[in-house]
C-alpha positions as CSV (number, residue, x, y, z in Angstrom):
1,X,31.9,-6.5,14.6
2,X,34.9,-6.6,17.1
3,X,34.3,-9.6,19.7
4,X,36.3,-10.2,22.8
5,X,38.7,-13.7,22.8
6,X,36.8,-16.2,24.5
7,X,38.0,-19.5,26.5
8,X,36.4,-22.9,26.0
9,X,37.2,-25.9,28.1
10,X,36.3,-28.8,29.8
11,X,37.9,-29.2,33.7
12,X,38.7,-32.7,35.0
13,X,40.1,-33.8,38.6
14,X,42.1,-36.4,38.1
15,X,44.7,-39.1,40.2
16,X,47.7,-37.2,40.2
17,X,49.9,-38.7,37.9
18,X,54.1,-38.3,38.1
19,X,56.0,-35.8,36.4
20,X,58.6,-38.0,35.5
21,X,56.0,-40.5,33.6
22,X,54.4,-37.3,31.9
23,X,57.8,-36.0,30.8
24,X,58.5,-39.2,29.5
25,X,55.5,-38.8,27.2
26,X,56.2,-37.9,23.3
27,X,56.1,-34.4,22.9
28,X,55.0,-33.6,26.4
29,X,56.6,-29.5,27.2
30,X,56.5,-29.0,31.2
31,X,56.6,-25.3,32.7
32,X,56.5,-24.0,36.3
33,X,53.2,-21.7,37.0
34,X,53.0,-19.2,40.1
35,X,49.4,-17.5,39.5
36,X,48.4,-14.7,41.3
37,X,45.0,-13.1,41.8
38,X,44.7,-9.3,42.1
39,X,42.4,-7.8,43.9
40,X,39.2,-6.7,42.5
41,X,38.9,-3.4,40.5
42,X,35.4,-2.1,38.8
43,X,35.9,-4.4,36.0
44,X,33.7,-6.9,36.2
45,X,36.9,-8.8,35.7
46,X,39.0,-11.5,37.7
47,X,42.4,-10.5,37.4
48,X,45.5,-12.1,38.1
49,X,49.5,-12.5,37.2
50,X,51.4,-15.8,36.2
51,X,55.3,-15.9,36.2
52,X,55.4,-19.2,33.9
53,X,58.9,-21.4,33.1
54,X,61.7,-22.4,34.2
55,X,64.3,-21.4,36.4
56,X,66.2,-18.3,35.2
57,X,64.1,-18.0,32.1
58,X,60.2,-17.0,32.9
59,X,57.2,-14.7,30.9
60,X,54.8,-12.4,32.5
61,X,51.6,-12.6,32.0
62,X,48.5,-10.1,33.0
63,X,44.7,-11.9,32.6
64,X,41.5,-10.7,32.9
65,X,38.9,-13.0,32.6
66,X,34.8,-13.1,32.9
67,X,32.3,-15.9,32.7
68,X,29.9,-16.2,29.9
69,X,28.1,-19.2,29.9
70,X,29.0,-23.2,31.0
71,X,32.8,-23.8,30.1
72,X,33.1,-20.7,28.3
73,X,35.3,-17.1,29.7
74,X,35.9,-14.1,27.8
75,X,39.8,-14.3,28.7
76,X,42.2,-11.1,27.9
77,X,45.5,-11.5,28.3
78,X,48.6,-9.4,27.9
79,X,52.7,-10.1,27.9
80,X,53.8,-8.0,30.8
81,X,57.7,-7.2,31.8
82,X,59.3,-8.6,34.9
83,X,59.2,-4.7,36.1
84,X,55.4,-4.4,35.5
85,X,54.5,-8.3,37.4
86,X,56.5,-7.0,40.1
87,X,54.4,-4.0,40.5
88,X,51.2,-5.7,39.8
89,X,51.8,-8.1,42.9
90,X,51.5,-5.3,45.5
91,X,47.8,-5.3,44.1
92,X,47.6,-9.1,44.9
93,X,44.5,-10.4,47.2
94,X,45.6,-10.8,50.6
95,X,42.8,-13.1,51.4
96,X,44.0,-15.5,48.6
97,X,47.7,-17.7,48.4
98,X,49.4,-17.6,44.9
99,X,48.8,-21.1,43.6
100,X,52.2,-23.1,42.3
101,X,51.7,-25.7,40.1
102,X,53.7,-28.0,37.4
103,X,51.7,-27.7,33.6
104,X,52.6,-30.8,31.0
105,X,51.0,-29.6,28.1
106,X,50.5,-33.4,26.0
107,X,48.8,-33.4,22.4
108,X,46.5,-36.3,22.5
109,X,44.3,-36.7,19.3
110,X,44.3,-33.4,17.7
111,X,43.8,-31.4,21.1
112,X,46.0,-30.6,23.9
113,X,46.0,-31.9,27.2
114,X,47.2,-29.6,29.8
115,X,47.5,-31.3,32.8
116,X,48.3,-29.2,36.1
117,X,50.5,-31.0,39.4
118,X,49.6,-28.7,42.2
119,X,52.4,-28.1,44.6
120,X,50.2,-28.4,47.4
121,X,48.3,-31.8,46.6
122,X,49.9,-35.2,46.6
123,X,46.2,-37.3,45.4
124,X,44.8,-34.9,43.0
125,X,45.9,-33.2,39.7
126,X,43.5,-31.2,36.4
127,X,43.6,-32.1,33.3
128,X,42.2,-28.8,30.6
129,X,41.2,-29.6,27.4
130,X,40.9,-26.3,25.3
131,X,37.5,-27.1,22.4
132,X,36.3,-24.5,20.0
133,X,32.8,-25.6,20.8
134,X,31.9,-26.0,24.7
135,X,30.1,-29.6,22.6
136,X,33.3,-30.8,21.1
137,X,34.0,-34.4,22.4
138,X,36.9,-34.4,24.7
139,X,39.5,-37.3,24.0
140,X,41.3,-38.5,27.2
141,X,43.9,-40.9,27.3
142,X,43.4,-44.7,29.4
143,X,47.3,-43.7,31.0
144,X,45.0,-41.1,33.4
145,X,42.7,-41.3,36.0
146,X,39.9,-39.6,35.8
147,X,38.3,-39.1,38.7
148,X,35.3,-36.7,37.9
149,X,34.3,-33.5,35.2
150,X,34.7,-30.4,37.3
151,X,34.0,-28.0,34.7
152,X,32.4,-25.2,36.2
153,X,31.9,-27.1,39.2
154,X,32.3,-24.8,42.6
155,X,35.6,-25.1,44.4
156,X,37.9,-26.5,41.3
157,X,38.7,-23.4,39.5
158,X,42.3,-22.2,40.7
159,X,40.5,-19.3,42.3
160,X,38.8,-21.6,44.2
161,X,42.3,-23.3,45.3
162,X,43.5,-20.6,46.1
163,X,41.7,-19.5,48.8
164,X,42.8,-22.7,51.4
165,X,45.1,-24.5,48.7
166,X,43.3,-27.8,48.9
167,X,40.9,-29.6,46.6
168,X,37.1,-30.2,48.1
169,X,37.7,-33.7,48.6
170,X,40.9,-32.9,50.8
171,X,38.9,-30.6,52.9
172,X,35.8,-33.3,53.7
């Protein structure tokens, strides 16, 4: 039976912590994200584009995801060329702002924190824990701040940033 990749992962918002300490961190690998969401097709699908590393050297990604159940996506994703990202943002969403953000990916007892820095938030950062079972304990570390678990929780997926590029609490 041929079943489709699936994403499981808790969400927290978290104190924004700085780059430089996270950097500092043993093993900790930093890249630059511009995500991009398409507009909608007949899918079923949320699509969108990421241009991921670092200056002069960046990968092209093309994802199409779907929600299943709490924490859990079937997530597709493909390597695209610089060529084919550049066409695919002329079918970005208008109504929606690419979201720019700083990723420190951190292994932290067996899993791996990936911890995004918004460009547009000074207060407020995510931490993503990837689990193979939506159950799996989550392990965070004392060093962060954690503020509350936003998995599934409306208005704290980056689609949701997208739309006004602010978190909830920045917008009360």
């Amino acid at each position: 039976m041929n079943t489709l990749p699936k994403e499981i992962e808790r969400k927290y918002l978290i104190r924004k912590p700085a780059l430089a300490f996270l950097e500092s961190l043993p093993d900790c690998r930093s890249t630059e994200i511009i995500q991009t969401y398409l507009q909608k097709d007949d899918s079923g699908f949320g699509r969108r584009i990421r241009k991921r590393g670092k200056a002069g050297s960046w990968e092209y990604t093309y994802t199409r995801k779907k929600k299943i159940s709490f924490g859990e996506r079937i997530e597709l994703e493909d390597k695209i060329s610089e060529a084919e990202y550049e066409k695919l943002l002329k079918e970005a969403d208008s109504q929606l702002h690419s979201i720019h953000k700083i990723r420190c990916c951190i292994p932290y007892r067996e899993q791996l924190l990936e911890i995004d820095l918004y460009e547009f938030s000074e207060i407020y950062a995510t931490v993503e824990v990837e689990l193979p079972d939506i159950e799996t304990p989550v392990f965070l570390p004392d060093w962060l701040e954690i503020l509350e678990d936003v998995t599934d929780k409306k208005g704290y997926s980056n689609f949701s940033l997208s739309i006004n590029l602010k978190f909830p609490e920045e917008t009360a």
